[in-house]
N, C-alpha and C positions, 0 to 999 in steps of 0.2 A: 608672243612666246613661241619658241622654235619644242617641237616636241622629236621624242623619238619614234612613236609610235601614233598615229590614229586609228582609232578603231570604229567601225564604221556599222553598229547595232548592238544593243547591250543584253541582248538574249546572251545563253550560255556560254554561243560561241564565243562571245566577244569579250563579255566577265571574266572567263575564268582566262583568256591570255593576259587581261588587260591584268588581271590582279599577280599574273604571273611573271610580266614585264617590269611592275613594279616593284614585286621583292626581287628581282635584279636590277634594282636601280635607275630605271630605263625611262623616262619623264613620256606621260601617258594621257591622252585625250579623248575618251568615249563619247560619240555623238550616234541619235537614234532619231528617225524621221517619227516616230510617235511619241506622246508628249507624258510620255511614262517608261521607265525600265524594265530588263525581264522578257522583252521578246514575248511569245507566246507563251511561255508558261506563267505570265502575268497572274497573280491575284489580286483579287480585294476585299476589302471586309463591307460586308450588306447583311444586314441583320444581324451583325457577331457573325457571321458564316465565311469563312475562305472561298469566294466565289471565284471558279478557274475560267477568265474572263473568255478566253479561247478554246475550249476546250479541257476535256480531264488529261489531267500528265499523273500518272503514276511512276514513282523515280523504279525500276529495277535492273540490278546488273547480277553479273557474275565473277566482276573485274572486282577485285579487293583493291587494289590499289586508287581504282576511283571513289571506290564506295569510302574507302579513309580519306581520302580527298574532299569532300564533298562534308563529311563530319563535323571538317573545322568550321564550316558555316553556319550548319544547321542541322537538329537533332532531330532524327525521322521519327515516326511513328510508326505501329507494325502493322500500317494498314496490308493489306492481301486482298487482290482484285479479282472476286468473285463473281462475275458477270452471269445473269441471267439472261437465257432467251425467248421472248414473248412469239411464239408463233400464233395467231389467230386467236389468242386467249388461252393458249397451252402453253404451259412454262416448262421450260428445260434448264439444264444447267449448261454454264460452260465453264470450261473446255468439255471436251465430250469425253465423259466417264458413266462410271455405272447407275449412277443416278439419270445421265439421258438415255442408255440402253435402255434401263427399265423401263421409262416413260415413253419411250417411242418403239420399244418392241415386248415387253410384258418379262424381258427375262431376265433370273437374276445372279445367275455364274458369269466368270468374263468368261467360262470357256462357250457357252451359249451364247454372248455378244460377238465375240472373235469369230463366231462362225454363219453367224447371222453376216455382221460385214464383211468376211470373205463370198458368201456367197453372191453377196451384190457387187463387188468389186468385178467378179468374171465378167461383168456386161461390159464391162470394152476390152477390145481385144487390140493388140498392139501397142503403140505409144500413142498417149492422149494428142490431142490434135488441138484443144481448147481447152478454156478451164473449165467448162462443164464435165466435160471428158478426165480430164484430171482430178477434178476432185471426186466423182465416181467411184475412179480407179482406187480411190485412196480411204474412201470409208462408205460406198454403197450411193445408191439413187434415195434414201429415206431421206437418210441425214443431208444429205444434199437438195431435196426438194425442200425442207422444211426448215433449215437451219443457216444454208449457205446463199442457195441460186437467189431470192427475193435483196437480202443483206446485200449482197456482193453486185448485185445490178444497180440497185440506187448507190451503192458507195461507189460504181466506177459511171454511172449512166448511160451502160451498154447493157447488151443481153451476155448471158454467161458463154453460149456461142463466136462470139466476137471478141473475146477475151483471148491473151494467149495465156496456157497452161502453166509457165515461169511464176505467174504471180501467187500460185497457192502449189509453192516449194513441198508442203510438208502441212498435213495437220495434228493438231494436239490429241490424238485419240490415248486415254488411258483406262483402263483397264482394274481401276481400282475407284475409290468413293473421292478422291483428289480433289477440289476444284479450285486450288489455285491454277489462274490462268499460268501467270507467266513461270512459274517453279524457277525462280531466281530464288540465289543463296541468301541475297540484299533485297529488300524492298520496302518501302513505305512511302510518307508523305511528309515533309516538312513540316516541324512544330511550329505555328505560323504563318504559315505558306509559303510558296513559293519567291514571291516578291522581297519577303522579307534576308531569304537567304542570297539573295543577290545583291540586294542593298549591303548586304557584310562581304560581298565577295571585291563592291567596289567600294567600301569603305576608304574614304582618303583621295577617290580618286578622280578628279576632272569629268563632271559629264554633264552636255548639253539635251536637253531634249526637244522635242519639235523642230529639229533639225532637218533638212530634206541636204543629204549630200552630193544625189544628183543634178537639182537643181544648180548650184556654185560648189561645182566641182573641183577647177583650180584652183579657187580659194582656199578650198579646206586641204587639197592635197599640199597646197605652196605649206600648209603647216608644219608638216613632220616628213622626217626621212623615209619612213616607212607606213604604208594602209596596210590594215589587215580590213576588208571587207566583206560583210556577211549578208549582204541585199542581191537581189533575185543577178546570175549573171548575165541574162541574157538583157535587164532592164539596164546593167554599166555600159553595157555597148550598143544602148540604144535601141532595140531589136533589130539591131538591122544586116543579123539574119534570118530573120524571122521570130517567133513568139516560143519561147519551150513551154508545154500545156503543164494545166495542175487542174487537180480537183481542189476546189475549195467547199470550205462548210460554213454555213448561217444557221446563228440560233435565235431560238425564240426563249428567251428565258421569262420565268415567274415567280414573284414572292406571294409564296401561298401561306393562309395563316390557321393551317394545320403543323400540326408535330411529324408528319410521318406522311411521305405522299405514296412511295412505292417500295420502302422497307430495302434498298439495294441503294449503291452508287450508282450501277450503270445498269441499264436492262437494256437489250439489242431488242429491236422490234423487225423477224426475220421474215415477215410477210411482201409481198411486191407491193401490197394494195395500201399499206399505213404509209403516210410519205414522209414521216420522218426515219433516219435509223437506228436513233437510239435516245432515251433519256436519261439524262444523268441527275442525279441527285443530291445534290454537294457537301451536306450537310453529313454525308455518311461515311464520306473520306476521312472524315474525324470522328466516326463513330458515334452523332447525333450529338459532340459534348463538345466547350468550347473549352481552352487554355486553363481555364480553372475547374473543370468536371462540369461545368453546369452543362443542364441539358436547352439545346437552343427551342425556343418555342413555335418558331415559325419553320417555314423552310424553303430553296430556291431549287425548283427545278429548270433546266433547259433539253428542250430538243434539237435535235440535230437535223439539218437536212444536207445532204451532199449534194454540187453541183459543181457544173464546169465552171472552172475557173476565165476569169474578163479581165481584163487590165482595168484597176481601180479596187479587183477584190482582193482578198488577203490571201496568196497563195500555200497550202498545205501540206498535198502529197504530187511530188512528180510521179508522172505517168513515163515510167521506163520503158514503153516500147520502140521497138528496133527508131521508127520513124524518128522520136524523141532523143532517143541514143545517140544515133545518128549527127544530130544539131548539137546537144551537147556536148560532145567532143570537138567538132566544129566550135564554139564556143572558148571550151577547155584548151584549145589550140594557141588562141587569141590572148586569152588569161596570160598563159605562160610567155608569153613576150612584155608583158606591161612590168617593166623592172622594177618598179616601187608597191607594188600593191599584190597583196597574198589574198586569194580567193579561200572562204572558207564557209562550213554551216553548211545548214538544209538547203537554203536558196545559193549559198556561193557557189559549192560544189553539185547543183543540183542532183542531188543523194538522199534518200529517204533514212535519216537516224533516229533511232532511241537518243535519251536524252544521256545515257554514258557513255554513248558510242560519241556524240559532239562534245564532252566535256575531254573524252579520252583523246579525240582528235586537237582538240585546243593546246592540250597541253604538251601533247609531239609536233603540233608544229612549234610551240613556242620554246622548248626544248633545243626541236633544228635551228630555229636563229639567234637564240641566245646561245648557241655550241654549250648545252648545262647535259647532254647526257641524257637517254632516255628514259636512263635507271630511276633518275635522280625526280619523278614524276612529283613527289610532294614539296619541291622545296619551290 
């Protein structure tokens, strides 16, 4: 069979065109080199539990039009990502509001926190040079010793010195008891999980799994007039210009047979010396209760550890420095001459997204080539 479309990974990116090609008529084939759908926001069920097989995805936007989008699949939950942080056996909250002022300087007006971190801010003078330097500049040496420099070195596997200052833009300091991390208008968790709401996004729709598309490549391209592909781009051309870098993360997960291991989703462990960087707790994403209220009796934790990414590992976060930049575009150059195949996603476009930010991209590209209008985002 001749298709119109292949689509080459059934994570978001690739669902939400593919289910988008379809309601324009468009004859559609999703293949995935892993032998399950859903990309990393993958779930499963172990113990009754939504376990987030890759990691915690928390869905939040500000985009209405995706947050309607995303509705017809699957009805969220009002989970709100509360992250605690374990510094040496000292808990703080995040994001940093008046609950970690207090705990890390005794005071309890913001106009005594606002001036507490102003006065530490003075310590660099000019434009930061690093990200140590930078996040300094932007809420004090405390909060920075004990919250940021340990977390932020095992997440990148350098010193906070050797960092450039681009990567921590902006921090969440609020000034009020707040601790919603992400303060999106939209947020929760799929009723079901994650998995389930993707299986309704490809409902109807051709898909192979355990596929490897680079391996028989012509093969599958001779299929359809058009690829849309979402696998790493520097792995489609073989690397051969080289490797673009990624942190990846391994965990170590556990089915423990208590009710309640650490009372949170996530607790970041902000210390240099703990080597993982955070634990998550999955059970809590749904509020310790499963689809019918019951409360789960067990529970699955996993740890995190960050590392450089190897060819063979699952790659994560690109590392946007200049170097990396650099290749990329080099890359991206490349892409835009292959006249049959649309680069897209976290690995197509090596781009770090939130997960509305690739659903909102899917659906503008698949908008541009179905000429349907960008207005036109839910049809």
């Amino acid at each position: 069979m001749q298709y119109d479309y292949l689509i080459v990974g059934s994570g978001l990116y690739g669902a939400v065109f593919a289910r988008k090609a379809t309601r324009h008529n468009k004859t559609v084939l999703v293949i995935d080199r892993r032998n399950h759908i859903a990309g990393n926001v993958y779930t499963e069920k172990i113990e009754g539990i939504n376990f987030h097989k890759y990691g915690a995805h928390i869905f939040h936007t500000n985009n209405k039009a995706v947050w309607d989008y995303v509705q017809q699949f699957a009805t969220f939950n009002r989970f709100t990502n509360s992250p605690v942080a374990n510094y040496r056996g000292e808990l703080y909250s995040l994001p940093f509001n008046m609950y970690t002022f207090n705990k890390m300087w005794g005071v309890v007006t913001p106009e005594e926190a606002a001036a507490k971190i102003e006065e530490q801010r003075k310590e660099i003078k000019g434009k930061p040079k690093n990200l140590e330097e930078q996040a300094v500049s932007l809420v004090g040496r405390d909060i920075f010793e004990k919250l940021i420099k340990g977390y932020t070195e095992k997440q990148w596997g350098r010193d906070c010195k050797e960092l450039p200052p681009f990567i921590i833009k902006r921090l969440p300091v609020r000034f009020t008891f707040d601790n919603n991390y992400f303060n999106a208008l939209y947020q929760g968790i799929p009723v079901g999980g994650y998995t389930k709401m993707v299986e309704r996004m490809l409902d109807g729709i051709e898909v192979k799994t355990g596929v490897d598309y680079l391996a028989d490549k012509a093969h599958w391209d001779d299929l359809a007039d058009k690829v849309i592909y979402t696998g790493s781009i520097d792995a489609y051309f073989n690397y051969s210009l080289g490797y673009l870098e990624y942190r990846s993360v391994r965990f170590e997960n556990e089915i423990l047979d208590i009710p309640n291991f650490q009372g949170n989703a996530a607790v970041n462990y902000t210390d240099r010396e703990t080597p993982w960087t955070r634990i998550i707790e999955h059970k809590w994403f749904e509020f310790g209760k499963d689809e019918d209220g019951n409360d789960f009796p067990k529970t699955i934790i996993s740890r995190e550890y960050s590392s450089e990414w190897k060819p063979g590992d699952e790659p994560y976060y690109p590392i946007n420095d200049e170097k990396n930049t650099i290749l990329s575009l080099k890359y991206k150059e490349m892409a835009g001459k292959e006249k049959k195949v649309i680069f897209g996603g976290r690995l197509g476009e090596y781009k770090y997204y939130d997960m509305d930010q690739v659903i909102e991209a899917a659906l503008k590209m698949a908008n541009k080539l179905l000429k349907n209008g960008a207005d036109k985002i839910l049809l």
